[in-house]
N, CA, C and O atoms as a GROMACS GRO file, in nm:
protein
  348
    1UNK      N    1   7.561  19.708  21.088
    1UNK     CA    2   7.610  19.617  21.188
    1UNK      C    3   7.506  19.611  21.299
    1UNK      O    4   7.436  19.705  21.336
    2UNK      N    5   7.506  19.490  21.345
    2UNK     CA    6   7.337  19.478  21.442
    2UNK      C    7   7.453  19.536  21.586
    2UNK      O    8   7.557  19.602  21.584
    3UNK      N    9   7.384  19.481  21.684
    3UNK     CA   10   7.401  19.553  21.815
    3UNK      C   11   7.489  19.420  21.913
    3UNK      O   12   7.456  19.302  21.910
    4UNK      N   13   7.576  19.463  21.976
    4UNK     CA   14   7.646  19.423  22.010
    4UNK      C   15   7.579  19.378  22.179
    4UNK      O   16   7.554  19.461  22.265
    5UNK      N   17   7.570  19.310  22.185
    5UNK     CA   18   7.488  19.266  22.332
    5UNK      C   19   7.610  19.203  22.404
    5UNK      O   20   7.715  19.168  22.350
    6UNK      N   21   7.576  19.192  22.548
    6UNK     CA   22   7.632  19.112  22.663
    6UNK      C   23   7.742  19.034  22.641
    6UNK      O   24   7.717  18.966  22.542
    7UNK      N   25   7.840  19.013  22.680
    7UNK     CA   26   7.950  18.921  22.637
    7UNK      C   27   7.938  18.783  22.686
    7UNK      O   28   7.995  18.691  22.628
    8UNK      N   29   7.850  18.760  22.815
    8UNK     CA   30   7.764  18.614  22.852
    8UNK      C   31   7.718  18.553  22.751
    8UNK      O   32   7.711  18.431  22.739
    9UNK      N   33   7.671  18.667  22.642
    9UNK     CA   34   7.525  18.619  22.571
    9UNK      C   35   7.564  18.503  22.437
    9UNK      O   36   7.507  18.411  22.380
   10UNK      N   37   7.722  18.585  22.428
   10UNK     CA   38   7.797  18.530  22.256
   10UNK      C   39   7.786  18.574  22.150
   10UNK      O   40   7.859  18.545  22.056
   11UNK      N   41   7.653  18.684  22.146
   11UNK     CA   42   7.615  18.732  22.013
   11UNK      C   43   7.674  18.852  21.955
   11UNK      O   44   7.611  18.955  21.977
   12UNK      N   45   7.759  18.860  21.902
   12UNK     CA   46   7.824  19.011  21.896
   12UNK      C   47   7.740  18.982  21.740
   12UNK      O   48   7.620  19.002  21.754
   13UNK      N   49   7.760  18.961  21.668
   13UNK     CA   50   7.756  19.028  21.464
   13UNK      C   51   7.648  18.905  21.454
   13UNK      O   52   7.673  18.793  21.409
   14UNK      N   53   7.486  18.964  21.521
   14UNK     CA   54   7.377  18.854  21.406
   14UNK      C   55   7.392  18.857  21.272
   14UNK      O   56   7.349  18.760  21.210
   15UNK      N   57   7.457  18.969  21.195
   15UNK     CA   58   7.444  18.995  21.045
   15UNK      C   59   7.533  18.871  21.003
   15UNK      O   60   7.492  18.804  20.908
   16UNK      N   61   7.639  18.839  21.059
   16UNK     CA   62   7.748  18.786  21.005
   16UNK      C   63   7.776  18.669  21.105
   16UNK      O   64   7.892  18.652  21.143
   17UNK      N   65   7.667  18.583  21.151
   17UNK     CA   66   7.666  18.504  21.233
   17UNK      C   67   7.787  18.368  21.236
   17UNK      O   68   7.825  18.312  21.339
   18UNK      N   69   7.824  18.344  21.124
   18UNK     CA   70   7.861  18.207  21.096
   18UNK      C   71   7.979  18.251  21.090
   18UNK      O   72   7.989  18.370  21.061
   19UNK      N   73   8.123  18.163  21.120
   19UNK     CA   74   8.274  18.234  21.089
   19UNK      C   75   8.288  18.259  20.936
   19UNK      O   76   8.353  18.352  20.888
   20UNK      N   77   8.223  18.170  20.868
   20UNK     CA   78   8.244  18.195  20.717
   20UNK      C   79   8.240  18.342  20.659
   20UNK      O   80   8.321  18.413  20.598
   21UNK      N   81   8.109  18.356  20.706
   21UNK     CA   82   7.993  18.497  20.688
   21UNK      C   83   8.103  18.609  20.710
   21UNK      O   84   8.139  18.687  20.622
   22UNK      N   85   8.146  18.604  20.830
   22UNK     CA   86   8.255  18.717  20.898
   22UNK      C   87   8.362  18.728  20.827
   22UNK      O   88   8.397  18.834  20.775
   23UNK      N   89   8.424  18.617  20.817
   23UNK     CA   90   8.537  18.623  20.715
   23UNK      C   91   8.506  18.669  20.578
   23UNK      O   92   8.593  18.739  20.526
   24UNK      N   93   8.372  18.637  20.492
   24UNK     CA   94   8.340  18.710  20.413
   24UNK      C   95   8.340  18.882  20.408
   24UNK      O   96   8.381  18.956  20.319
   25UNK      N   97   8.284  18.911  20.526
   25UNK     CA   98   8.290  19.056  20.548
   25UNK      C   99   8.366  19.106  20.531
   25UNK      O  100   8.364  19.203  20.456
   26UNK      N  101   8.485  19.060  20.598
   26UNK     CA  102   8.568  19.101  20.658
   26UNK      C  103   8.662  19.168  20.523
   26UNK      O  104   8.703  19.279  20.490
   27UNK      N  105   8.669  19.003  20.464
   27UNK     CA  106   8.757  19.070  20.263
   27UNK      C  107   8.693  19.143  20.196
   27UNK      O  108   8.741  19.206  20.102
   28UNK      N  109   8.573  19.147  20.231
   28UNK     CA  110   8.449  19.228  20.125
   28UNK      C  111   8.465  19.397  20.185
   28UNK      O  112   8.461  19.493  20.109
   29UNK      N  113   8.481  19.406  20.301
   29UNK     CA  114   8.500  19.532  20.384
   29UNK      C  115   8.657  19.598  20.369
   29UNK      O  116   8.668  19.721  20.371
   30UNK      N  117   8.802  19.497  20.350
   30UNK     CA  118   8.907  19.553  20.318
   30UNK      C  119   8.918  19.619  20.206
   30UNK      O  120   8.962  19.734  20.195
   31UNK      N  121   8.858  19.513  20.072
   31UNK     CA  122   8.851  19.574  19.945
   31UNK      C  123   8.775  19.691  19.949
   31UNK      O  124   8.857  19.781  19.931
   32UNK      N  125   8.655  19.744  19.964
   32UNK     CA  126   8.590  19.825  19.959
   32UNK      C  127   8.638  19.952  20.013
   32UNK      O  128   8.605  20.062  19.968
   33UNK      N  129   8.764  19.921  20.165
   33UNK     CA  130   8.817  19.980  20.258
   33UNK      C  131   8.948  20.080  20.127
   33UNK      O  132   8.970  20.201  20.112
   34UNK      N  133   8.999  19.970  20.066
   34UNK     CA  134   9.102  20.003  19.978
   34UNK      C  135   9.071  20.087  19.849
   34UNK      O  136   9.160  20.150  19.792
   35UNK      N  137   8.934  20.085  19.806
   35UNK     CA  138   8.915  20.149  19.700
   35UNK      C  139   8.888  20.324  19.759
   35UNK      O  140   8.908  20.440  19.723
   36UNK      N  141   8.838  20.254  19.857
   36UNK     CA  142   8.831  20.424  19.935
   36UNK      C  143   8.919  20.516  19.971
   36UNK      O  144   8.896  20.637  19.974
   37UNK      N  145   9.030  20.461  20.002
   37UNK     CA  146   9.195  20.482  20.024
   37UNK      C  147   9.232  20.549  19.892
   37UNK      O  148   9.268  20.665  19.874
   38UNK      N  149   9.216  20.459  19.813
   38UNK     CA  150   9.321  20.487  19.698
   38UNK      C  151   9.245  20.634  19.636
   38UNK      O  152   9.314  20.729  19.597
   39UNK      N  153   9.093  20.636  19.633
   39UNK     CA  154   8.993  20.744  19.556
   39UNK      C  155   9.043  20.850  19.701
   39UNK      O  156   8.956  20.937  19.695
   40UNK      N  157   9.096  20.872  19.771
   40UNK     CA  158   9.102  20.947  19.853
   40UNK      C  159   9.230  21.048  19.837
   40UNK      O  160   9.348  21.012  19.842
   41UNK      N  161   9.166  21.234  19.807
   41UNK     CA  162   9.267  21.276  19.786
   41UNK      C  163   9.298  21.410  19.920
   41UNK      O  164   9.201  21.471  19.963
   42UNK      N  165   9.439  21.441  19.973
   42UNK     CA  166   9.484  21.538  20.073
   42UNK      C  167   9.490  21.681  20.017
   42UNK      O  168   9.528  21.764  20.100
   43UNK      N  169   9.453  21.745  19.855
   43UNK     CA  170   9.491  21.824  19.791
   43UNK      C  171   9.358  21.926  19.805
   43UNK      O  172   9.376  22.027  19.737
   44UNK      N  173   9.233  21.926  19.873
   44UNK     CA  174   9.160  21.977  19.920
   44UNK      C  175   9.072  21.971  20.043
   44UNK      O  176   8.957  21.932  20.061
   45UNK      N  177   9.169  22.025  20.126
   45UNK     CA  178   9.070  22.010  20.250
   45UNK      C  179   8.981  22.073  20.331
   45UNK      O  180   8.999  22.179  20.391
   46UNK      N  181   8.872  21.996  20.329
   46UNK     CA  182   8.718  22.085  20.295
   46UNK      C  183   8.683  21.996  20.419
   46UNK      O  184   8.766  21.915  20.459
   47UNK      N  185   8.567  22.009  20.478
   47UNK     CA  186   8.470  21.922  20.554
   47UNK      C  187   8.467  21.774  20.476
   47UNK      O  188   8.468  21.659  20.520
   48UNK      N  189   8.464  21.823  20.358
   48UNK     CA  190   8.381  21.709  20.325
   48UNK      C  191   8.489  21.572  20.269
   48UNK      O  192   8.451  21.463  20.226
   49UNK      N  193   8.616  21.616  20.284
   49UNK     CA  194   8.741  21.544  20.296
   49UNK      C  195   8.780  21.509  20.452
   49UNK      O  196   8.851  21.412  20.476
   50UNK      N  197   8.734  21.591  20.551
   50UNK     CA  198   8.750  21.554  20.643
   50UNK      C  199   8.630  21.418  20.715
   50UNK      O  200   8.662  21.316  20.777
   51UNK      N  201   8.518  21.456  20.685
   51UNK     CA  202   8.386  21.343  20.634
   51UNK      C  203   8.439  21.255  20.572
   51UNK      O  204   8.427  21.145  20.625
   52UNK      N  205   8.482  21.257  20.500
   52UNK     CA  206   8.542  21.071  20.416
   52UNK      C  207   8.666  21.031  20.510
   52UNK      O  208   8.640  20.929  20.574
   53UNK      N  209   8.766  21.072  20.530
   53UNK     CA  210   8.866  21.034  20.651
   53UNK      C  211   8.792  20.978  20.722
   53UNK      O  212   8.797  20.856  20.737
   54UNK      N  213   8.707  21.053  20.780
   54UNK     CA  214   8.643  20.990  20.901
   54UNK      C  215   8.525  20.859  20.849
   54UNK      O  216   8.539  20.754  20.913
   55UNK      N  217   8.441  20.860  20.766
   55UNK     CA  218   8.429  20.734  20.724
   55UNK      C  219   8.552  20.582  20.699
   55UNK      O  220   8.554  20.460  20.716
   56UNK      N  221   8.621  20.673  20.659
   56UNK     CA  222   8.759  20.562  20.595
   56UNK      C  223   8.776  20.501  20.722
   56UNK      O  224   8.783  20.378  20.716
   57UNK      N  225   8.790  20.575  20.891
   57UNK     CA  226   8.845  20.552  21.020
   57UNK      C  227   8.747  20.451  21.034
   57UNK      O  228   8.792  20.336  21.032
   58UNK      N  229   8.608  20.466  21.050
   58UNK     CA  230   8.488  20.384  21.133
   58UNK      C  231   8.492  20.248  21.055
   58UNK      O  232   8.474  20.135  21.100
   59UNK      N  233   8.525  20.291  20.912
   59UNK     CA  234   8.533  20.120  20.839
   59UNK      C  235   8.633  20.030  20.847
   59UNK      O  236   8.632  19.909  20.822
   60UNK      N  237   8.738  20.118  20.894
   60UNK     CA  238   8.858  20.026  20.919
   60UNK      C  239   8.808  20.007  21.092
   60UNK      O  240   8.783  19.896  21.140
   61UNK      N  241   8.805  20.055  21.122
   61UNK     CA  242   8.753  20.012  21.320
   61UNK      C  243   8.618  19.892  21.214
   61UNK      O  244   8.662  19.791  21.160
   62UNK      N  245   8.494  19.921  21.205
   62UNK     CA  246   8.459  19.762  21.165
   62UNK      C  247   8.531  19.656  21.119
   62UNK      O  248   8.484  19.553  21.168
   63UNK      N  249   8.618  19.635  21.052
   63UNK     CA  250   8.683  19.554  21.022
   63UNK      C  251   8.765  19.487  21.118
   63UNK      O  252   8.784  19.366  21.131
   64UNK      N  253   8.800  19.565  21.170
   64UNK     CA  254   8.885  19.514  21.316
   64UNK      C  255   8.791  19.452  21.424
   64UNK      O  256   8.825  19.354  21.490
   65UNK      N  257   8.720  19.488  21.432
   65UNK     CA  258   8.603  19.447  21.533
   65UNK      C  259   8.574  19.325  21.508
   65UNK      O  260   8.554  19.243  21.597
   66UNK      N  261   8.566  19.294  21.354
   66UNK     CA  262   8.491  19.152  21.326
   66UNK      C  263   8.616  19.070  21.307
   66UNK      O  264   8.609  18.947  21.305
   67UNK      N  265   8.715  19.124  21.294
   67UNK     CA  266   8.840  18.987  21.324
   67UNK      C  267   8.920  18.968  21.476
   67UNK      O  268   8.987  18.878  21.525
   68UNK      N  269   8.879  19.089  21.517
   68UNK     CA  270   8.854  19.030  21.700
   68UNK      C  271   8.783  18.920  21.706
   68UNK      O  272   8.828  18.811  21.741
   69UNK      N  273   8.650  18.946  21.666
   69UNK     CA  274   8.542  18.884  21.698
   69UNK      C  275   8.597  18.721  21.653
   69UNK      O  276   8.570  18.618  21.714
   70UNK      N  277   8.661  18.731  21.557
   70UNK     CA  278   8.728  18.590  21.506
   70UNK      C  279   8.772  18.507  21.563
   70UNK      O  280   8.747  18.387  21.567
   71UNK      N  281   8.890  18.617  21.644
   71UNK     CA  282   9.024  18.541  21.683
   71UNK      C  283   8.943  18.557  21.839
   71UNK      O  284   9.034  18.560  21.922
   72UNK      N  285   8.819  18.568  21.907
   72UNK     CA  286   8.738  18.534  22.008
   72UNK      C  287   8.639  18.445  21.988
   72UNK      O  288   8.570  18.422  22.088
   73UNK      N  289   8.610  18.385  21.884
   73UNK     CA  290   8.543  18.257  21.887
   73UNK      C  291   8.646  18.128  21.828
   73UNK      O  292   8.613  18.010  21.814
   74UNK      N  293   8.743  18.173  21.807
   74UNK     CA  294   8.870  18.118  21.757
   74UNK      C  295   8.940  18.038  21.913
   74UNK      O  296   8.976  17.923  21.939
   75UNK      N  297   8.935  18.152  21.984
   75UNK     CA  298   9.026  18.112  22.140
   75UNK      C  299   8.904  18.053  22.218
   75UNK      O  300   8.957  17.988  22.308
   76UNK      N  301   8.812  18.046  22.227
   76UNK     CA  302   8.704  18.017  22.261
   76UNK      C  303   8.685  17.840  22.274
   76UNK      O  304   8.667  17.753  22.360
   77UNK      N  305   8.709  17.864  22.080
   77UNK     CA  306   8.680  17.689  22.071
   77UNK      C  307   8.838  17.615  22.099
   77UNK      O  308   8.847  17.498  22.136
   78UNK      N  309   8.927  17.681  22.080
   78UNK     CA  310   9.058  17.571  22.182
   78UNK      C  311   9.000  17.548  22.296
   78UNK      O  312   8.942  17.635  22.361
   79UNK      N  313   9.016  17.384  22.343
   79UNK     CA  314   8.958  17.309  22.466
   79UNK      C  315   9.124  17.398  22.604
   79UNK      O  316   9.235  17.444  22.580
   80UNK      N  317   9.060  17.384  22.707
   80UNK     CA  318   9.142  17.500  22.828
   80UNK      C  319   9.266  17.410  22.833
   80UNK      O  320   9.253  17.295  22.789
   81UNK      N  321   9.387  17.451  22.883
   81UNK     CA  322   9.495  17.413  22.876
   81UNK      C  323   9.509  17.418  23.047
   81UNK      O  324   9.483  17.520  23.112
   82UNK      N  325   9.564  17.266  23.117
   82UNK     CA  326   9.589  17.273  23.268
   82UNK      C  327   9.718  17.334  23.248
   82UNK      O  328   9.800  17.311  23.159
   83UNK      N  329   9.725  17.422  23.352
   83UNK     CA  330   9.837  17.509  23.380
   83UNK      C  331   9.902  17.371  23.469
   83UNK      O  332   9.831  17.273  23.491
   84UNK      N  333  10.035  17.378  23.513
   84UNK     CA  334  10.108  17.312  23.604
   84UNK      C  335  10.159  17.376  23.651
   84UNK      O  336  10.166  17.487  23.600
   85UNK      N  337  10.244  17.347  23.804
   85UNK     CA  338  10.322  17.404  23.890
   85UNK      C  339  10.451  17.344  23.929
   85UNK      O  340  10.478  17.321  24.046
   86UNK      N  341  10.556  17.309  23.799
   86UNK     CA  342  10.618  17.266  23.813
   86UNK      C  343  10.766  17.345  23.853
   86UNK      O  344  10.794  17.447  23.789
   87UNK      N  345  10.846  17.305  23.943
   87UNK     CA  346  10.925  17.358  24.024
   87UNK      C  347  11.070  17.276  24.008
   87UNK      O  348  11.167  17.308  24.077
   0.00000   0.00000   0.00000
């Protein structure tokens, strides 16, 4: 995942620039998310079970990040709504 710059700037995910791209990720990252889940067993817990948990955590936090990132270029492109002050 590239680097997350300035929120002025707009550029959060150069990798995954386009909404398409992201949304690609995004299913490509659940599935992958799910096979990891399911290959994941509680019947030895070692470091190195505690190491995959914690991978399993950071990939599900990416995933979330880039459908923020969605539903923020999503709210973005709705044109602003005049509030009224009706009484």
């Amino acid at each position: 995942m590239s680097d997350k710059v300035d929120r002025r700037q707009r550029v959060a995910f150069a990798d995954d620039s386009s909404d398409e791209n992201l949304r690609g990720s995004i299913i490509k990252g659940k599935q992958a998310l799910a096979v990891k889940e399911n290959d994941f067993k509680w019947d030895n817990p070692s470091l190195s079970l505690i190491a995959s948990a914690l991978r399993i955590m950071t990939d599900q936090n990416n995933i979330m990040m880039k459908q923020n990132e969605l539903i923020l270029r999503e709210l973005e492109a709705r044109p602003a709504t005049v509030k009224s002050n009706r009484t």
